[in-house]
C-alpha positions as CSV (number, residue, x, y, z in Angstrom):
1,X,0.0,0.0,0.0
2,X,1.7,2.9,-0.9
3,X,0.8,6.4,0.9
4,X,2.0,10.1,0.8
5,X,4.3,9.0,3.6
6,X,7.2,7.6,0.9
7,X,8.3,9.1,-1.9
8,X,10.1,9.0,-5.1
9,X,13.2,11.1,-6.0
10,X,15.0,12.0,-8.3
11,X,18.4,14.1,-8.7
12,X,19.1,16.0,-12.1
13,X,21.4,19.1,-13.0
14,X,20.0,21.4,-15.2
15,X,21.5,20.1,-18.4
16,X,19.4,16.7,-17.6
17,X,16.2,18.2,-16.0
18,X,14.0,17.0,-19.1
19,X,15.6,13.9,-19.0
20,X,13.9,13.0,-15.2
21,X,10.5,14.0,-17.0
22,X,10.0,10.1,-18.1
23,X,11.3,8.3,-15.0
24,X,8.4,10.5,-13.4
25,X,5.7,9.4,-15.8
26,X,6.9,5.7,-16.4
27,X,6.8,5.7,-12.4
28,X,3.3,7.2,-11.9
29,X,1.5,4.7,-15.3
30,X,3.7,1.0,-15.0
31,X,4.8,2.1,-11.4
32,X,1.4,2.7,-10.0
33,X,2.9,5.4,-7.6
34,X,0.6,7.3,-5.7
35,X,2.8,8.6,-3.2
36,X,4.9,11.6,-3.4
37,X,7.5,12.8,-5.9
38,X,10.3,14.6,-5.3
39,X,13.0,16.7,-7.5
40,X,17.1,17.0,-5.6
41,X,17.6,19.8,-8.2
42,X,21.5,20.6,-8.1
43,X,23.3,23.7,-8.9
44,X,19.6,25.1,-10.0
45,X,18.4,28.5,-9.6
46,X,16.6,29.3,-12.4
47,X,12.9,29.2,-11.5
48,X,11.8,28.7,-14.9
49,X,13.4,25.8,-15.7
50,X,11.5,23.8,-12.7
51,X,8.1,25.2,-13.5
52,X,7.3,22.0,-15.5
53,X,7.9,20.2,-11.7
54,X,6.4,22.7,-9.4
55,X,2.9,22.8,-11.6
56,X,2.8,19.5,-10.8
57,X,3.0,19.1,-7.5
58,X,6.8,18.0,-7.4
59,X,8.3,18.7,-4.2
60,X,12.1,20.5,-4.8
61,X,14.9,20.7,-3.3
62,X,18.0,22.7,-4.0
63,X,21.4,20.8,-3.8
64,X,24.8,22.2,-3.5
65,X,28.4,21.5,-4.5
66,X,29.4,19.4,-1.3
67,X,33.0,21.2,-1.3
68,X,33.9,17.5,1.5
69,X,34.2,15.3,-1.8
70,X,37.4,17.2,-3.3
71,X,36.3,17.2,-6.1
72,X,35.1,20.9,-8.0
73,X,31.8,22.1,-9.2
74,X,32.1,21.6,-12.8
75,X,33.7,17.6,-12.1
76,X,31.3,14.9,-13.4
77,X,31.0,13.1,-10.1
78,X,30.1,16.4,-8.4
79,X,26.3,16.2,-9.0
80,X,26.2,12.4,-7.7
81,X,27.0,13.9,-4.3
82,X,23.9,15.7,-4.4
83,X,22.1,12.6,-3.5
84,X,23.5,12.7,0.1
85,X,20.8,14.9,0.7
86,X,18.3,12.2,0.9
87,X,19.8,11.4,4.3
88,X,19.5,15.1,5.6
89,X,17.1,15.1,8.5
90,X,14.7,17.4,7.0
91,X,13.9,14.2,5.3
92,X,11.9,12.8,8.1
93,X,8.6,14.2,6.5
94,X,8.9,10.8,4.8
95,X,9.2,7.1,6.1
96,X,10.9,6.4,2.9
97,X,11.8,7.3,0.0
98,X,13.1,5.4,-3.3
99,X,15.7,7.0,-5.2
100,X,15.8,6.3,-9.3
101,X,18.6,7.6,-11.8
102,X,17.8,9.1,-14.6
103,X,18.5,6.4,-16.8
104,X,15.9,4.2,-15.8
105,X,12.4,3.1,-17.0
106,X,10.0,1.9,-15.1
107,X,8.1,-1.4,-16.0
108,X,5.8,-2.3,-13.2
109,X,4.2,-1.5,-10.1
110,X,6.7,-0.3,-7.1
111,X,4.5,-1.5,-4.5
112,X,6.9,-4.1,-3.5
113,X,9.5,-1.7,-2.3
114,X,7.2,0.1,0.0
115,X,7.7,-2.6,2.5
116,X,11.4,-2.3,3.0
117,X,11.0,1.3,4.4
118,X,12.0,0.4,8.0
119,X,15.7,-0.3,6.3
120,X,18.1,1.1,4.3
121,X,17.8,-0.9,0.8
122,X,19.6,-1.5,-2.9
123,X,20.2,-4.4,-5.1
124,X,23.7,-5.5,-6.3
125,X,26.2,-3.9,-8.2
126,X,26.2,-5.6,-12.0
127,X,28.3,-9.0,-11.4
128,X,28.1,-7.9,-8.0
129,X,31.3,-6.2,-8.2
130,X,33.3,-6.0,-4.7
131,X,33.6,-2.9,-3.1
132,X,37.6,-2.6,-3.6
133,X,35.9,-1.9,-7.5
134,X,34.2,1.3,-5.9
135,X,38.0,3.1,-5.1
136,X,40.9,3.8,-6.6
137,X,43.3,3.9,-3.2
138,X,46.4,5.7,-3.6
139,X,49.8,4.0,-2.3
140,X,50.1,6.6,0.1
141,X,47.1,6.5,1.8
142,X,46.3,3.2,2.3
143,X,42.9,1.7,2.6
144,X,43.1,0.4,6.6
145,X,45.1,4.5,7.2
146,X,41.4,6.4,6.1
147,X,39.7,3.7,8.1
148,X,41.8,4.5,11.5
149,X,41.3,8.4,10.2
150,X,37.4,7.9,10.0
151,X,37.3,6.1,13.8
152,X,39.2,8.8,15.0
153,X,36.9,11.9,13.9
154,X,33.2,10.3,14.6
155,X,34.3,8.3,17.2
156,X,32.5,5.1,15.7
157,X,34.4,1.8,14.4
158,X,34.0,1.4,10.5
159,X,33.9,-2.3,10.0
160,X,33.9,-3.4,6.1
161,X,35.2,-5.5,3.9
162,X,36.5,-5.0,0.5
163,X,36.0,-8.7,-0.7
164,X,32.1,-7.9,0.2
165,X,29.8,-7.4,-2.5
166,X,28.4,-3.7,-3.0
167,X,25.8,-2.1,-4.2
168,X,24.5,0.2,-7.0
169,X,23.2,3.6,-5.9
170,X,21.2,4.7,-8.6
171,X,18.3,2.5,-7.2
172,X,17.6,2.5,-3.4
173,X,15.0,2.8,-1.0
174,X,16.2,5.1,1.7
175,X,14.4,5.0,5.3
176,X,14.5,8.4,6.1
177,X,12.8,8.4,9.1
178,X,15.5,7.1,10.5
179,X,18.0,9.9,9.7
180,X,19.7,11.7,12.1
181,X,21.7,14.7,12.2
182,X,24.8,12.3,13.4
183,X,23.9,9.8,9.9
184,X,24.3,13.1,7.8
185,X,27.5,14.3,9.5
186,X,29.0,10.9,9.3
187,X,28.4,10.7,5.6
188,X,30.0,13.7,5.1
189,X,32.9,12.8,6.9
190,X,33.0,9.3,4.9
191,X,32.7,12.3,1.9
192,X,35.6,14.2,3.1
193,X,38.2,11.1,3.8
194,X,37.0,9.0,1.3
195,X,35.5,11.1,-1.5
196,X,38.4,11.9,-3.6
197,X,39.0,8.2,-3.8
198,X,35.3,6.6,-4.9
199,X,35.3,6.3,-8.6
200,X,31.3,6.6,-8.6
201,X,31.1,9.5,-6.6
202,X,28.7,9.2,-3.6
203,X,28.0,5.2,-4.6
204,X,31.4,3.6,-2.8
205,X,30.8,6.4,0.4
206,X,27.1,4.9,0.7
207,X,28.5,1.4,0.1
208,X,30.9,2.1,3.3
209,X,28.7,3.3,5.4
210,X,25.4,1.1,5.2
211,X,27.6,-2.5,3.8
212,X,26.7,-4.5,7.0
213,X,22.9,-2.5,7.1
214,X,21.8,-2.8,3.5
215,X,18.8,-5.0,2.4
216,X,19.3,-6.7,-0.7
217,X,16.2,-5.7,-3.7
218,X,16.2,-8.1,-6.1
219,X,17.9,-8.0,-9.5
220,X,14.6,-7.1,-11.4
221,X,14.1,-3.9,-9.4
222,X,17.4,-2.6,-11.1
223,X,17.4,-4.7,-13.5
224,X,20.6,-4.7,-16.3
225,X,19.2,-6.4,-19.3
226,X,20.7,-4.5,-21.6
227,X,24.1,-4.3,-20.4
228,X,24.9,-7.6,-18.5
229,X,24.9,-9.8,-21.9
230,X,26.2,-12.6,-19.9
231,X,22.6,-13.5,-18.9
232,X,20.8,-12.8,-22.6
233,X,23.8,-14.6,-24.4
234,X,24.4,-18.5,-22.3
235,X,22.8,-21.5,-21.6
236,X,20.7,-19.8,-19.0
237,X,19.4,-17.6,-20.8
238,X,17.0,-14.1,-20.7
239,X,15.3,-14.5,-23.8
240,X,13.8,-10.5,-23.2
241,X,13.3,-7.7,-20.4
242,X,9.6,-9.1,-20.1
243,X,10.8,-9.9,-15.9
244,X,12.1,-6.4,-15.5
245,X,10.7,-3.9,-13.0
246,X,13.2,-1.1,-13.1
247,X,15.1,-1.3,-16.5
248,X,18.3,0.3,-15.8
249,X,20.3,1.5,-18.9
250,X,23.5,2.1,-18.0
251,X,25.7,0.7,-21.1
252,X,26.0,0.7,-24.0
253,X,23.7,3.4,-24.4
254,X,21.6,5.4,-22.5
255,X,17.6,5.7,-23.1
256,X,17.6,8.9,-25.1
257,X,20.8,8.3,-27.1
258,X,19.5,7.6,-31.0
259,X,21.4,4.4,-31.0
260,X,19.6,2.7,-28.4
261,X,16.7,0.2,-28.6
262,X,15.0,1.8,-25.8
263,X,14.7,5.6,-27.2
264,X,11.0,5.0,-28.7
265,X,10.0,3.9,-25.5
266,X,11.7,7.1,-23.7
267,X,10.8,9.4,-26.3
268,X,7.1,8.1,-25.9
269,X,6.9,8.5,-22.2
270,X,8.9,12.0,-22.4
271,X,5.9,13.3,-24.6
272,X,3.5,12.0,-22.6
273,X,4.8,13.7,-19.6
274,X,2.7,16.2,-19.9
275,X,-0.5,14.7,-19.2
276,X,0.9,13.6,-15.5
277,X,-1.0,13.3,-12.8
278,X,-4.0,14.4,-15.4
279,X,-4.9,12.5,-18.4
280,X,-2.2,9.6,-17.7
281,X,-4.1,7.2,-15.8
282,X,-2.0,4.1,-13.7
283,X,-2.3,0.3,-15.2
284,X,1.3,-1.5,-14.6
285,X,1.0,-4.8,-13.4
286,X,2.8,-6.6,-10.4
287,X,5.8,-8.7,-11.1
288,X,5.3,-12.0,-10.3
289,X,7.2,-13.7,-7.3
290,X,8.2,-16.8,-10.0
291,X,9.5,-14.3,-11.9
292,X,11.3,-12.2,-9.8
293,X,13.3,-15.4,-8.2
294,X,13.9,-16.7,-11.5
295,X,15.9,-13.7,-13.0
296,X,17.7,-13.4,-9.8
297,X,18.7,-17.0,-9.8
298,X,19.8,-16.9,-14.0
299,X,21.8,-13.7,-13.0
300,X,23.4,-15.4,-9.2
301,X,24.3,-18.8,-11.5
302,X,25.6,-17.0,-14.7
303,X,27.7,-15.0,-12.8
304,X,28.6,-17.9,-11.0
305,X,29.8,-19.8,-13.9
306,X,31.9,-17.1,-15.0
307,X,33.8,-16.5,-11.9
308,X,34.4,-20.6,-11.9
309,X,35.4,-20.3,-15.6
310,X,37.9,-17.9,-14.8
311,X,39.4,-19.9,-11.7
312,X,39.5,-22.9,-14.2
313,X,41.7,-21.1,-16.1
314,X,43.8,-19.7,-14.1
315,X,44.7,-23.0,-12.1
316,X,45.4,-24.8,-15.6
317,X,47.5,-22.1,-16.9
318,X,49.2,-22.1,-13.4
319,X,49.9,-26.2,-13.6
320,X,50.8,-26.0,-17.5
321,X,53.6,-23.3,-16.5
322,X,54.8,-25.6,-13.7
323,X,54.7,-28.5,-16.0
324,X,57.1,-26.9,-18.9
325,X,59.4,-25.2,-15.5
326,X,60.3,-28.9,-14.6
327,X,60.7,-29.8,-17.9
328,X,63.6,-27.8,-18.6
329,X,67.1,-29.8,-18.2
C-alpha cells in the first residue's frame, strides 16, 4: 500500500532536468505510484526551468556542491553527491523514499519496495562487483590508514570488507525516518576522507557506510538487461526484459541516445509527460514472485559460472607453466 508518507526522487542538473520527466511518468503509469515525488535539483536557480515540476506538484529541493568530496563544481562526479541529501534530517517528512537515476524506466508496479521502508535498501552492483571496485586507493594513503582516520573523527568503528559485494546507488529505498543529524555528518565525513577516492562519486561512500545495514532488492528492481549480456547470451538464458521492474540503462547506451533500442519507448513517455497526474491514468501490473526469483537465480548462477570459468583457467594455466618449469634440463 503505498501512501504520501514515501516518496520517489530524483536528482538532475540542469542540463538533464527534461531527462527526469519520463522516469516520473513511467513511475506514476507502469509504477502505480501514488505517493509523493520529489525533484534534488543541483546547482539550479533558475525558477523557470522547474516550472514543469512545481505545476505539478513536485516537491524540490535545492542541492549544492558538497565542497567535503574534493572534487570541484564543474567535475562529473560532483552532481552524484547531491544525493546525500536524501539522508539530511529534514527528510523525516517521509518514512521512505526510493531514489531512481535518470537512466531508468520503469516497467511495473513499485508496490513491492514500499515494505522495505523500515531499512536502508539496494540491489547488487552488476556482477556484484566488490567494493575494492568502488575506489581507486592511492599508495600513500592506504585503505586500513582512512579507516583509522574515519574512527578517529566520529568516534565510531567502521567495519567493512572490501571482498564484500556492494551495491549500486542509482536505485535505493532510503528510510529516512530514521536519519539523524549524526547519519548526515558521518556521511560527510566518509565524503571528506574518502570522497576523492570513490570512482562513482557518492556510490562507494554509501557502500561504506550502510555494507553491514543494507537490504538486498532483487535484480529485477534494477534490473541490467541490456548491459549484463552474460545472462541474454548463455545456456541460461534471458530470452527478453519481459521480468524487468526497473530497466536500468547504463551501457552501451543510455535511453535517449538515438542508437539505443529503448529511445522510442523514452521518447514516448517524455511526450506523454505532460499529461501527468492528469490525463495519464496508472495500469502497470505486479511482477510476479516466480518471476522475480527466476531472474535473480539466471543472473546469481551465470555469474557464478563465470567466476568458476575464470578460476578454471587460471589454475590450468598455473599447472601447464609448472609443468614446462620442470621440464627444462
Amino acid at each position: 500500500m503505498i501512501n504520501q508518507k514515501q516518496a520517489i526522487a530524483i536528482l538532475s542538473d540542469r542540463d538533464h532536468l527534461e531527462k527526469t520527466r519520463h522516469v516520473f511518468y513511467s513511475s506514476y503509469v507502469f509504477g502505480n505510484w501514488g505517493g509523493d515525488y520529489i525533484l534534488l535539483a543541483h546547482e539550479v536557480d533558475d525558477r523557470d526551468c522547474l516550472s514543469w515540476f512545481s505545476r505539478r506538484g513536485i516537491h524540490i529541493f535545492h542541492t549544492r556542491h558538497l565542497q567535503e568530496h574534493g572534487h570541484t563544481v564543474h567535475h562529473p562526479l560532483s552532481v552524484y553527491f547531491g544525493k546525500l541529501q536524501l539522508f539530511h534530517p529534514q527528510m523525516c517528512r517521509w518514512d521512505s523514499i526510493i531514489y531512481l537515476d535518470t537512466d531508468m524506466i520503469v516497467r511495473k508496479d513499485l508496490s513491492g519496495l514500499t515494505r522495505l521502508g523500515s531499512r536502508f535498501a539496494a540491489a547488487d552492483d552488476c556482477f556484484r562487483f566488490p567494493l575494492s571496485h568502488q575506489f581507486r586507493f592511492c599508495a600513500d594513503r592506504p585503505f586500513n590508514e582512512l579507516i583509522k582516520e574515519y574512527e578517529q573523527q566520529s568516534g565510531q568503528p567502521l567495519e567493512v570488507s572490501l571482498k564484500k559485494p556492494s551495491f549500486n546507488a542509482g536505485m535505493m529505498v532510503v528510510d529516512t525516518k530514521n536519519n539523524t543529524r549524526q547519519r548526515y555528518e558521518n556521511l560527510l565525513r566518509l565524503t571528506r576522507i574518502f570522497g576523492p577516492y570513490s570512482v562513482k562519486g557518492d556510490q562507494g561512500i554509501l557502500n561504506l557506510y550502510f555494507q553491514n545495514q543494507r537490504k538486498r532488492i532483487p535484480y529485477v528492481y534494477n534490473d541490467y538487461y541490456q548491459s549484463d549480456d552474460f545472462n541474454r547470451n548463455s545456456l541460461l538464458a534471458r530470452k527478453s526484459d519481459k521480468d524487468a521492474v526497473i530497466l536500468h540503462l547504463i551501457y552501451p547506451h543510455k535511453p535517449w541516445e538515438k542508437d539505443s533500442p529503448y529511445q522510442t519507448e523514452w521518447a514516448h513517455h517524455t511526450a506523454q509527460s505532460q499529461f501527468l497526474f492528469h490525463q495519464a491514468r496508472p495500469w502497470g501490473k505486479k511482477p510476479s514472485w516466480g518471476s522475480i526469483m527466476k531472474t535473480d537465480l539466471i543472473n546469481r548462477l551465470n555469474i557464478w559460472r563465470i567466476k568458476c570459468t575464470k578460476r578454471l583457467k587460471r589454475g590450468y594455466t598455473f599447472l601447464s607453466y609448472r609443468a614446462r618449469w620442470k621440464e627444462r634440463p
